[in-house]
C-alpha positions as CSV (number, residue, x, y, z in Angstrom):
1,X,173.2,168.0,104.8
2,X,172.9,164.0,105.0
3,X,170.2,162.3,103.5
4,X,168.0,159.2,105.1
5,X,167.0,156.3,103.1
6,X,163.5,157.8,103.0
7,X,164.8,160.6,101.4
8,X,164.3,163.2,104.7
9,X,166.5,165.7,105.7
10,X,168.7,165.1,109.0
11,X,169.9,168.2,110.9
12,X,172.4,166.0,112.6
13,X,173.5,162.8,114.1
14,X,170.8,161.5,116.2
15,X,173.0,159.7,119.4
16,X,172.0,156.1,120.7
17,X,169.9,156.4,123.8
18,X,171.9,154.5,125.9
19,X,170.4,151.2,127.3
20,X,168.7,150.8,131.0
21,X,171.0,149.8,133.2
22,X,170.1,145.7,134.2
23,X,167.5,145.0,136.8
24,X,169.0,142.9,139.9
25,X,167.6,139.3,139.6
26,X,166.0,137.8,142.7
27,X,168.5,136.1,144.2
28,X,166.9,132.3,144.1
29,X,166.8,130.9,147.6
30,X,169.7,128.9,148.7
31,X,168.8,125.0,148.6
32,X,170.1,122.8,151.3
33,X,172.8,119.9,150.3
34,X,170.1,117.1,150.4
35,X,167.5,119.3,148.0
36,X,170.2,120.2,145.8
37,X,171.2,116.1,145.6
38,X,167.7,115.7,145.5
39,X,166.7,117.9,142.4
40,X,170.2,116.5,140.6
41,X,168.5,112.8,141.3
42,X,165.1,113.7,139.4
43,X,166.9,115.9,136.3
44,X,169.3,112.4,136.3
45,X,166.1,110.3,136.2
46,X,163.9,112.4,133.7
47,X,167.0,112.2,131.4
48,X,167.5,108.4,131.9
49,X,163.6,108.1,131.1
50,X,163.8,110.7,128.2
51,X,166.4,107.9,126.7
52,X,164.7,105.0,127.4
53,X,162.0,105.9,126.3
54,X,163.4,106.1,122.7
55,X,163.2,102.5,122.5
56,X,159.4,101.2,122.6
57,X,158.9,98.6,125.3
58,X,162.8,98.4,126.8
59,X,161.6,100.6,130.2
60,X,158.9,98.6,131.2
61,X,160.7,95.5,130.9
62,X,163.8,96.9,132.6
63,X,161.5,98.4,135.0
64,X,159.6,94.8,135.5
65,X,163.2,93.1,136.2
66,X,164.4,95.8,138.3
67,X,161.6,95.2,140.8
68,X,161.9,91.4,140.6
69,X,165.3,92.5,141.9
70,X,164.4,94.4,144.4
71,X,161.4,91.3,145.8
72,X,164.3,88.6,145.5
73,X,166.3,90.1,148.0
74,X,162.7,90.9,150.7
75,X,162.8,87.3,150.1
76,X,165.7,86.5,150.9
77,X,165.4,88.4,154.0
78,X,162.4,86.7,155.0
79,X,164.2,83.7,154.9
80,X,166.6,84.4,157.3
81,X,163.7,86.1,159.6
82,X,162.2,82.4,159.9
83,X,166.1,81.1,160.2
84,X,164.8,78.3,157.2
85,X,167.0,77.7,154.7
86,X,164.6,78.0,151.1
87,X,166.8,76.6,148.3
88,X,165.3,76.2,144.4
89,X,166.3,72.7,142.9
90,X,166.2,74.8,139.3
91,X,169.0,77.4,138.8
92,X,167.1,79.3,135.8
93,X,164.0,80.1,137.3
94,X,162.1,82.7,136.2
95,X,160.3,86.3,136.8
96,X,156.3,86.2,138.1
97,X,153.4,87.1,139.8
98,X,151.4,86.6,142.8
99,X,150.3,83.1,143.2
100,X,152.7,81.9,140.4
101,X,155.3,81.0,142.4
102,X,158.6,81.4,140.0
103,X,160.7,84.2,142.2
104,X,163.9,82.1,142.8
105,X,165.2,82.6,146.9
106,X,168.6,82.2,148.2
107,X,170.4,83.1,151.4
108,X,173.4,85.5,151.0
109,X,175.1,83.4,153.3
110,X,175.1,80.3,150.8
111,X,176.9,77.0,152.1
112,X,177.9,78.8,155.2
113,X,174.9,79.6,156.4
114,X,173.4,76.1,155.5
115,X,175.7,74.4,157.6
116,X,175.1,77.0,161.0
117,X,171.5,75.7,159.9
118,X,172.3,72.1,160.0
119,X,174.1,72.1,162.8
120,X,171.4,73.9,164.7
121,X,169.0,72.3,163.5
122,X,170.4,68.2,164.3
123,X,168.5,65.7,163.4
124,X,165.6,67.7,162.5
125,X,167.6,69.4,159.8
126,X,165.5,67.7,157.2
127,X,162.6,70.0,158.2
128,X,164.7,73.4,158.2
129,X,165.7,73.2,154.3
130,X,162.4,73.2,152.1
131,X,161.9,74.3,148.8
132,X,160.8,78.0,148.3
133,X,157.2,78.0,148.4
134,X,157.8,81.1,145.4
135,X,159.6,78.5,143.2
136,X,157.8,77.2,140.4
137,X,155.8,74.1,140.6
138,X,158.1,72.2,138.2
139,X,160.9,73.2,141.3
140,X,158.1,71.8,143.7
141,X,157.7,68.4,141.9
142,X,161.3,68.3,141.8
143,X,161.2,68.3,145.7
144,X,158.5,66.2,146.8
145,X,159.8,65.0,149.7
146,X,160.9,68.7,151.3
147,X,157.3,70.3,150.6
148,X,155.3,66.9,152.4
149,X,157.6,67.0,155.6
150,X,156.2,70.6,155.8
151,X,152.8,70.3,155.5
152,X,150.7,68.7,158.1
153,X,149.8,65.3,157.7
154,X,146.7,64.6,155.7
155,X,143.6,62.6,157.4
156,X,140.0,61.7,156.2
157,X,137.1,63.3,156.8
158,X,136.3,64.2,160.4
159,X,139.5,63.1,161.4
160,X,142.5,65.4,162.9
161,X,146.0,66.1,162.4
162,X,149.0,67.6,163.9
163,X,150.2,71.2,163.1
164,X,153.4,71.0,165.3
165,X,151.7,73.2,167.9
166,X,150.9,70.4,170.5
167,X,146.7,71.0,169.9
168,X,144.9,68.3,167.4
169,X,143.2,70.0,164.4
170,X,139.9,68.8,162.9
171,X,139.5,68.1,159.7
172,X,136.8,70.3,157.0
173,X,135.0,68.2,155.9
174,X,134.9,68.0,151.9
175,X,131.9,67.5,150.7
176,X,132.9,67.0,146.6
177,X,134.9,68.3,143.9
178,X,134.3,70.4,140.9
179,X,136.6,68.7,137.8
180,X,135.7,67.8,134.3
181,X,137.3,67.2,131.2
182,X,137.3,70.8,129.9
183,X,139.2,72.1,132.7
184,X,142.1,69.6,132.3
185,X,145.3,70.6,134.1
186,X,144.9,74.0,134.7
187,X,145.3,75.0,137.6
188,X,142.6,77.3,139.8
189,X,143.3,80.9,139.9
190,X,140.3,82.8,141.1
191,X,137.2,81.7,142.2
192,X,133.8,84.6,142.9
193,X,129.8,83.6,143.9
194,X,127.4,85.6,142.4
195,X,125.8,88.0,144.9
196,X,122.4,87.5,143.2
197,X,122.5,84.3,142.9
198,X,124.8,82.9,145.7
199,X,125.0,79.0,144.3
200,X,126.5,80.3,141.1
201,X,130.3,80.4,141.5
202,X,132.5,81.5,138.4
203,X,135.9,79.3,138.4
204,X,139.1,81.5,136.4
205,X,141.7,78.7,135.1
206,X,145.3,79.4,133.8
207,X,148.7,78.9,134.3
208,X,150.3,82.8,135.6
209,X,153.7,82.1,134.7
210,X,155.9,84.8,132.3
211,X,157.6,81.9,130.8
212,X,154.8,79.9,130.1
213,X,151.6,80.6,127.4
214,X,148.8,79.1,127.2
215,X,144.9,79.4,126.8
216,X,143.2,79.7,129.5
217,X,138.8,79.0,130.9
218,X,136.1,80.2,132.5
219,X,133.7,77.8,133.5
220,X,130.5,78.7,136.1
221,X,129.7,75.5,138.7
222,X,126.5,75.4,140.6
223,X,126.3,74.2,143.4
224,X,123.4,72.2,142.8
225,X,125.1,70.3,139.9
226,X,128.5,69.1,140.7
227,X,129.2,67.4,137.9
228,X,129.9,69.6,135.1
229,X,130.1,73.4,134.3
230,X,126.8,75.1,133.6
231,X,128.5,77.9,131.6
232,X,131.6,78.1,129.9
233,X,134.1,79.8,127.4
234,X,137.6,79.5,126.6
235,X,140.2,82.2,127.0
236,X,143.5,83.3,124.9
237,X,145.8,83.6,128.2
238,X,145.1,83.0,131.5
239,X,142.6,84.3,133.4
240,X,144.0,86.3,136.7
241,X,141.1,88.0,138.3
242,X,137.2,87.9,138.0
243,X,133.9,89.5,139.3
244,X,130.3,89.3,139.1
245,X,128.3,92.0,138.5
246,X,125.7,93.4,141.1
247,X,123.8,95.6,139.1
248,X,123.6,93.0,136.3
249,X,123.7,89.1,137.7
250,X,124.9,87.8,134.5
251,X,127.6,90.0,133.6
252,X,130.8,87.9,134.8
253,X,134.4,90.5,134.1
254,X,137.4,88.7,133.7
255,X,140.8,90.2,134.4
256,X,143.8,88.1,132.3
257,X,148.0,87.7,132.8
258,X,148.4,89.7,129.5
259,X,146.8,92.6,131.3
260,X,143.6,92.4,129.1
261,X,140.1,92.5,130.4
262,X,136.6,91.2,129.5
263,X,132.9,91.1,130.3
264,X,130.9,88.2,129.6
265,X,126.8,87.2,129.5
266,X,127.0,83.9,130.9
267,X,123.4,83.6,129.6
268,X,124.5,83.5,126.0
269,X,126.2,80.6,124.1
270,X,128.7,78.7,125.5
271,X,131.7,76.9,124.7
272,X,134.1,77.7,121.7
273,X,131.5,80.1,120.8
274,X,131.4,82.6,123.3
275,X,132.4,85.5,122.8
276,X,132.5,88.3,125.4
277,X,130.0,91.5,125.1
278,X,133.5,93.9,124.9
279,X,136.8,93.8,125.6
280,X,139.5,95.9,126.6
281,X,143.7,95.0,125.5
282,X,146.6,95.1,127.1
283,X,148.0,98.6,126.9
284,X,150.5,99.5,124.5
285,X,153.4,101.9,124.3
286,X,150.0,104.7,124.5
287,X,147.4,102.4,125.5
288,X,145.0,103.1,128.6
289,X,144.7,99.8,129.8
290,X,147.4,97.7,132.2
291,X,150.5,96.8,131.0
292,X,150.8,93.6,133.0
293,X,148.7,90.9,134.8
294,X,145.4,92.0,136.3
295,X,145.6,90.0,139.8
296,X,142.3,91.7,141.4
297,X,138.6,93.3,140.0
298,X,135.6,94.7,141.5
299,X,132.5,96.0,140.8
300,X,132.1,98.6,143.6
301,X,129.1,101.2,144.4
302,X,130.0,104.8,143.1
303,X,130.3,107.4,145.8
304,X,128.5,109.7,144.6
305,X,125.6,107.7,143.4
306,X,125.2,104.4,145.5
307,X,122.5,102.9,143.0
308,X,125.2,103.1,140.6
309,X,128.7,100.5,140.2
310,X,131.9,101.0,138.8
311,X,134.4,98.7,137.5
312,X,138.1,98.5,139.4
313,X,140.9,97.0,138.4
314,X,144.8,97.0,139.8
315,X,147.6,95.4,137.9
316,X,151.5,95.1,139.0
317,X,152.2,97.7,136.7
318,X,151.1,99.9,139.5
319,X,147.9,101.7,138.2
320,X,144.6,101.3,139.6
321,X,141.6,101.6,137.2
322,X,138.4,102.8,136.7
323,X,136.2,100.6,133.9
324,X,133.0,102.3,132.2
325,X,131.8,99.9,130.1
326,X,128.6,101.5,128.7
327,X,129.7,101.5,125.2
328,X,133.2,99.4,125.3
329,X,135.1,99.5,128.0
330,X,137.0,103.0,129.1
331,X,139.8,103.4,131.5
332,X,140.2,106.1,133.6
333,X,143.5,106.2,136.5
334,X,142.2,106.2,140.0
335,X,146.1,106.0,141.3
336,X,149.1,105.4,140.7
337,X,151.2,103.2,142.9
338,X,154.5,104.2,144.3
339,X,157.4,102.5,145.7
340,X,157.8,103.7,149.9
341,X,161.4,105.4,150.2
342,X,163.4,103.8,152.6
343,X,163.5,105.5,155.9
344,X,160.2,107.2,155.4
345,X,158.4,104.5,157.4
346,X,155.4,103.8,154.6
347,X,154.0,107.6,154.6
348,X,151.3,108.0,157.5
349,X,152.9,104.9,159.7
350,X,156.7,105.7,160.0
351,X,158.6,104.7,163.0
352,X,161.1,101.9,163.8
353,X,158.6,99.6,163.4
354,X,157.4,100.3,160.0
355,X,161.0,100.5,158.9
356,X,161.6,97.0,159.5
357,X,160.2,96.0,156.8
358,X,161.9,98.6,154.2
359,X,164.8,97.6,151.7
360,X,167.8,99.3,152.6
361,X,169.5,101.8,150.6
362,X,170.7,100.0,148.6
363,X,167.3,98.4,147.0
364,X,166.1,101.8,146.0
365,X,165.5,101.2,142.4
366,X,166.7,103.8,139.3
367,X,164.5,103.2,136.4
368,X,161.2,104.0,138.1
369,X,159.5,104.7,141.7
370,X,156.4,102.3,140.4
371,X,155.0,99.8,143.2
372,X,153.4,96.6,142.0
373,X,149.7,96.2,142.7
374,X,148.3,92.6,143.9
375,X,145.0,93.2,145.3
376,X,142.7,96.0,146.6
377,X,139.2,96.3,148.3
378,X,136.7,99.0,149.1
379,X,135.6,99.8,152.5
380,X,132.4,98.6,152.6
381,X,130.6,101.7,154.9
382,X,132.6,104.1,153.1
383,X,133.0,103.7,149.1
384,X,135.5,106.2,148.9
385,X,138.4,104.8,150.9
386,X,139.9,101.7,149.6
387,X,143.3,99.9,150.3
388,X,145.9,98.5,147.8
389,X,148.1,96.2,148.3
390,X,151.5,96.1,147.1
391,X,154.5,93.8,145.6
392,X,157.1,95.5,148.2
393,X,154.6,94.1,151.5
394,X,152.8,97.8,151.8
395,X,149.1,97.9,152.1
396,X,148.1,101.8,151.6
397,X,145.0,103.6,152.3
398,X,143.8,105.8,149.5
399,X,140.5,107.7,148.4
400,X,138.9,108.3,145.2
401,X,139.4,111.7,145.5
402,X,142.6,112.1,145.2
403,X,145.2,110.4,142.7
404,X,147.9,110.5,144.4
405,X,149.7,108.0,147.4
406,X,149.5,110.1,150.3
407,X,147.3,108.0,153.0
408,X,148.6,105.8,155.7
409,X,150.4,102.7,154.9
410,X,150.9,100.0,156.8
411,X,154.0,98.1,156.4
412,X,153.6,94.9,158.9
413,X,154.9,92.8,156.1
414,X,158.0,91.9,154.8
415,X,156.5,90.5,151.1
416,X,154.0,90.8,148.8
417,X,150.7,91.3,150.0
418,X,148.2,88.6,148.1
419,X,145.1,90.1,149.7
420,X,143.6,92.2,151.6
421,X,139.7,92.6,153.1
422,X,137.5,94.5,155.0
423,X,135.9,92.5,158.1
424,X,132.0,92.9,156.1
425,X,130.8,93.1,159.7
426,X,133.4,95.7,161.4
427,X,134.1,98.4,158.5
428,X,137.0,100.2,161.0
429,X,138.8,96.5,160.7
430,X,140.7,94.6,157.8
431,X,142.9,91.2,157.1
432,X,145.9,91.2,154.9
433,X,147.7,87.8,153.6
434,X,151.4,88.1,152.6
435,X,153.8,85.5,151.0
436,X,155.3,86.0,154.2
437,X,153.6,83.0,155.5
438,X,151.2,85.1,157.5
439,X,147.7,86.8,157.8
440,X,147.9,90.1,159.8
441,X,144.2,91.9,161.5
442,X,144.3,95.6,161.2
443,X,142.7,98.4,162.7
444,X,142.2,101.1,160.4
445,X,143.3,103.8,162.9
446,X,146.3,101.8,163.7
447,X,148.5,101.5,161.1
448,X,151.8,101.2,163.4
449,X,151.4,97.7,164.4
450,X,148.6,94.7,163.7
451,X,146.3,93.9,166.1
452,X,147.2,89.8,166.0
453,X,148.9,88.2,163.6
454,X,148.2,84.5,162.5
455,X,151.3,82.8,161.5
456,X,149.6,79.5,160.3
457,X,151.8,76.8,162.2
458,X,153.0,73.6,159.9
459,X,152.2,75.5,156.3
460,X,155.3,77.1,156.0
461,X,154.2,78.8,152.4
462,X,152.5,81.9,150.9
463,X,149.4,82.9,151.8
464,X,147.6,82.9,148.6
465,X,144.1,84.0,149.7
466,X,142.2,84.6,152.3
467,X,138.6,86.0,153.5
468,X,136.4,86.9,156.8
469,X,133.4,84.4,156.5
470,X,130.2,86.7,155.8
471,X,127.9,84.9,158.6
472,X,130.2,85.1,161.6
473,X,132.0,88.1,162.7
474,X,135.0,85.9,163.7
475,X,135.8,83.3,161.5
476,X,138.2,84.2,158.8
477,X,139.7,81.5,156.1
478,X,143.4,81.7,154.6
479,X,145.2,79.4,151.5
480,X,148.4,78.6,152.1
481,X,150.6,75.6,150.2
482,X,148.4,72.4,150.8
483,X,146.7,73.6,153.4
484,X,143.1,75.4,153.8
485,X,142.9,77.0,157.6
486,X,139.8,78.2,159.2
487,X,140.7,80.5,162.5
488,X,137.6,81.5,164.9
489,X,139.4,84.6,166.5
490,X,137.2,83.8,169.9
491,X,139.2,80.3,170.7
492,X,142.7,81.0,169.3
493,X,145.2,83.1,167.1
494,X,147.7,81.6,167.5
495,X,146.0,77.9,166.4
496,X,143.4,77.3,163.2
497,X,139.9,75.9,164.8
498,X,140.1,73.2,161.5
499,X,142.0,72.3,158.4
500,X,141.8,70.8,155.1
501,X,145.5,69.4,153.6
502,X,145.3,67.7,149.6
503,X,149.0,66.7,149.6
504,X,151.0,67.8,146.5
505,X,148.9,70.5,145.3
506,X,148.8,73.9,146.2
507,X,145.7,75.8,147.2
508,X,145.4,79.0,145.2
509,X,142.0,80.7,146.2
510,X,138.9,80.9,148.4
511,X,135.5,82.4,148.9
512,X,132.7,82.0,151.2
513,X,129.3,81.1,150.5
514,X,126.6,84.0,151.4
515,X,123.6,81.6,151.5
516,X,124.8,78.2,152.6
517,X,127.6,77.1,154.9
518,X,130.1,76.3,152.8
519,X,133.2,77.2,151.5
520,X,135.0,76.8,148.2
521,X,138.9,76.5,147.5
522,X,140.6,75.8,144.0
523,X,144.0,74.5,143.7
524,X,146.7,74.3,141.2
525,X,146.3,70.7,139.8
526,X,142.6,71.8,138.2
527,X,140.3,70.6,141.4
528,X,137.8,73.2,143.1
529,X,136.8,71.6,146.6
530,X,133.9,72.2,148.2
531,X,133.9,72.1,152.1
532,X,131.3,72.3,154.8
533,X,130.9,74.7,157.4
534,X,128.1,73.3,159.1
535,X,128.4,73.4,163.2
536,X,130.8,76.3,163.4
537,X,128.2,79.2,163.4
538,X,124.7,79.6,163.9
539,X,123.8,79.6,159.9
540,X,120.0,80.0,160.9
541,X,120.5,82.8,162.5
542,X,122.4,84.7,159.5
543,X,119.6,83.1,157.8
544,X,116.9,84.7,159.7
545,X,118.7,88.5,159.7
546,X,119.0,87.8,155.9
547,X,115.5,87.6,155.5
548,X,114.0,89.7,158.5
549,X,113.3,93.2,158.3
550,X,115.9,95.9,158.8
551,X,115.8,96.3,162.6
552,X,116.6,92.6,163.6
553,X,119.3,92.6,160.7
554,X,121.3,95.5,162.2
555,X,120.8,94.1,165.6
556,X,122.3,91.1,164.8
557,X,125.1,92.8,162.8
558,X,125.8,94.9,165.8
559,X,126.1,91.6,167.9
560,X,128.5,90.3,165.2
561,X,130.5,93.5,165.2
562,X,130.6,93.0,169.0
563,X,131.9,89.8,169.4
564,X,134.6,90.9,166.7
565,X,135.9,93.7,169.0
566,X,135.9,92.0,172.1
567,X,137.9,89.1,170.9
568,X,140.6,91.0,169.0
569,X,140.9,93.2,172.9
570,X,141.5,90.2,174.2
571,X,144.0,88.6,172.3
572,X,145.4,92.6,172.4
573,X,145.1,92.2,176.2
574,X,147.4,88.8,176.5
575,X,149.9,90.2,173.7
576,X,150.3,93.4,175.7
577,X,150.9,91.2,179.3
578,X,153.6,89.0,177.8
């Protein structure tokens, strides 16, 4: 009799049980040949990422590069759209951002295609080669000649000029010019009036170029002084974005290139030392904040408590943000921006038409679906939808509740979008401004095709800013190169109702006045220019509703609202006969 190890007696050799037999797996469902290549594509991305990312910082600059990539060639597209040949006089120029300028453009055709040009083009070929209006302003001084036989020629005050559309333009008239000794030559970059106290305006000053550093200034102008700056402070970088706040007047947030952020009490010292109430960095390999320039801010009302604001951001590392800043400032992701595949027509507004202003195939990028943001802004009847604008010419609809891209887009544009802005009178109706020398008016529930589209004869140039005027439903204002063009969509889209030209400089921003009829424009050589819109609307009028009670303000909104939507029919009307 065999012993066990515990010392108990075994009658005999127990037998194995024998094992179950295996369980049939599920059979997993067959994938088609385009999910298959599809699920190989992300597994071959996360792994690329998963490598990347051993190195700190090498993705998001590859990432940064492969989009400037990807923008070069929309550009060079757009080029050939407007058959005008955009050369760059320097051969090194480098990466940036809206507004900066430094994207360098050439035609795939090269000499070939410069010649068809000349030849078409006869004696008049001097006006079809100009420099790139996204080449750096070093390029632009290099070229003075090309970038003044675009522009429209300059006149004085109250006089007119031609825009190469057979119809004489009037002049704005400019009624002085904000410039002192602290600003220097830095140029404009944003400009924002205080909503409580409209003749406050807060000036940002810097030079937005990757290959350039430098300090950078906010200053605050009134418009009852023009001399000099009633508040200032200097900055580290360059300051990108700004907004006042509504809840608090004299909290002014500042947005910089290094993707930092700011809030200031203009009411405290001034000068070298101020020093902001808190501060948010750039983000870092963990951080929470933006990565890259802020180009837009604003303090918005919450949605679910309309007494209350909240701080926005967006930056062209494609997140936007969500400030709290009552102890510090905290960052929380409202969305993340992604690039449109081509061939899926922008989401929401697909189609033949939306496609036309894809990349091909061959543009997708590999490192990272990320879309750049430029600018952003919250429908004003309904603080829960906003629209983003976008490096690759999309303008998408989103809502705060939801982080992810899945609203309409609307993909008019074949560039970076620089703005974009709900009519203040008409919430169903917007303006976006593209580097694609153009200003296109949307309806919301039309995202297949603008309603008009202002092409802004004789500027030939981006579209750095532009805004609806906040006292008549139809007059909008848009920045391009030298020139400052104010459209009343009741007369004409297809020609501005005045202009203002300052010959070798570049307009970078505007904003309407809310309480006087003027309007304010900063350029790139230091000089904010302040222009008078007297005559063009009735300002007593928007004057009176401002102060009246409720009913004769909404009655006179609705009459603005009106006049809006029966002049964008019409134009709709004529484009649809032709």
């Amino acid at each position: 009799m065999s012993m066990s190890r515990r010392g108990s007696a075994m009658p005999h050799q127990v037998q194995a049980a024998a094992a179950p037999p295996p369980v049939a797996a599920l059979a997993a469902p067959a994938l088609s040949p385009a999910e298959a290549l599809a699920r190989q594509q992300r597994r071959q991305r996360a792994e690329q990422e998963r490598a990347l990312g051993r190195l700190p910082g090498l993705l998001q600059k590859l990432q940064a590069a492969e989009r400037a990539v990807l923008l070069s060639s929309q550009h060079a597209r757009l080029a050939q759209y407007h058959d005008v040949l955009l050369c760059c006089a320097e051969a090194d120029c480098t990466v940036g951002g809206p507004g900066s300028g430094a994207e360098q453009l050439a035609l795939a055709e090269g000499a070939g295609t410069e010649q068809q040009l000349r030849q078409e083009a006869g004696e008049h070929t001097s006006s079809s080669v100009c420099v790139s209006p996204f080449a750096s302003p070093a390029t632009q001084a290099a070229r003075p000649e090309a970038s003044s036989s675009q522009a429209p020629a300059a006149g004085p005050s109250g006089s007119s000029s031609q825009l190469g559309t057979g119809r004489q333009q009037l002049e704005l008239p400019l009624l002085w010019e904000w410039r002192c000794e602290l600003t220097g030559e830095l140029p404009v970059s944003c400009v924002a009036f205080n909503r409580a106290a409209p003749g406050l305006v807060a000036v940002g000053y810097g030079k937005l170029e990757y290959a350039v550093e430098g300090a950078g200034l906010l200053a605050v102008w009134s418009l009852a002084s023009p001399c000099h700056p009633v508040w200032h402070a200097p900055t580290p970088c360059g300051v990108s974005a700004l907004d006042w706040s509504g809840k608090a007047p004299s909290c002014l947030a500042a947005g910089f290139f290094n993707g930092s952020l700011a809030l200031y009490d203009v009411r405290s010292t001034c000068g070298s030392r101020a020093r902001p109430l808190a501060c948010a960095p750039p983000a870092g390999p963990s951080g929470s904040g933006h990565s890259e320039p802020v180009w837009q801010l604003r303090h918005v009302p919450k949605a679910a408590d309309p007494g209350e604001e909240m701080l926005v951001s967006v930056s062209s590392d494609g997140r936007v943000l969500q400030w709290a800043h009552a102890q510090g400032l905290e960052a929380t992701e409202l969305l993340t921006l992604r690039r449109v595949q081509p061939g899926s027509g922008g989401g929401a507004s697909g189609g033949k038409e939306a496609q036309a202003g894809d990349a091909p195939a061959a543009c997708e990028g590999f490192l990272g679906r990320a879309a750049g943001g430029t600018c952003f802004a919250f429908n004003p009847a309904d603080p829960r939808t906003y629209l983003v604008g976008t490096e690759e010419g999309h303008v998408h609809r989103c809502s705060t509740a939801f982080s992810e891209q899945g609203g309409q887009a609307y993909s008019g544009h074949v560039a970076p979008v620089y703005q974009v802005c709900w009519s203040p009178f008409s919430p169903s109706h917007f303006l976006s401004a593209s580097a694609d020398w153009s200003v296109r008016l949307w309806h919301e529930g039309q995202p297949r095709r603008p309603l008009a589209t202002l092409a802004l004869p004789g500027a030939r140039a981006e579209v750095a800013d532009a805004a609806f005027c906040p006292a008549a439903a139809t007059l909008l204002a848009a920045a391009a190169g030298n020139s400052l063009q104010l459209w009343d969509l009741e007369q004409s889209v297809l020609v501005p109702r005045m202009t203002a030209t300052r010959l070798g400089t570049r307009f970078t921003s505007l904003a309407f006045s809310q309480a006087a009829p003027v309007i304010v424009a900063g350029a790139d050589d230091g000089t904010v220019c302040v222009y008078s819109l007297s005559g063009l609307y009735d300002a007593a009028a928007a004057a009176e509703a401002a102060d009246g009670d409720d009913g004769s303000a909404e009655r006179w909104r609705e009459q603005q609202r009106e006049r809006l939507e029966a002049a964008l029919r019409l134009h709709t009307a004529h484009h649809a006969a032709e």
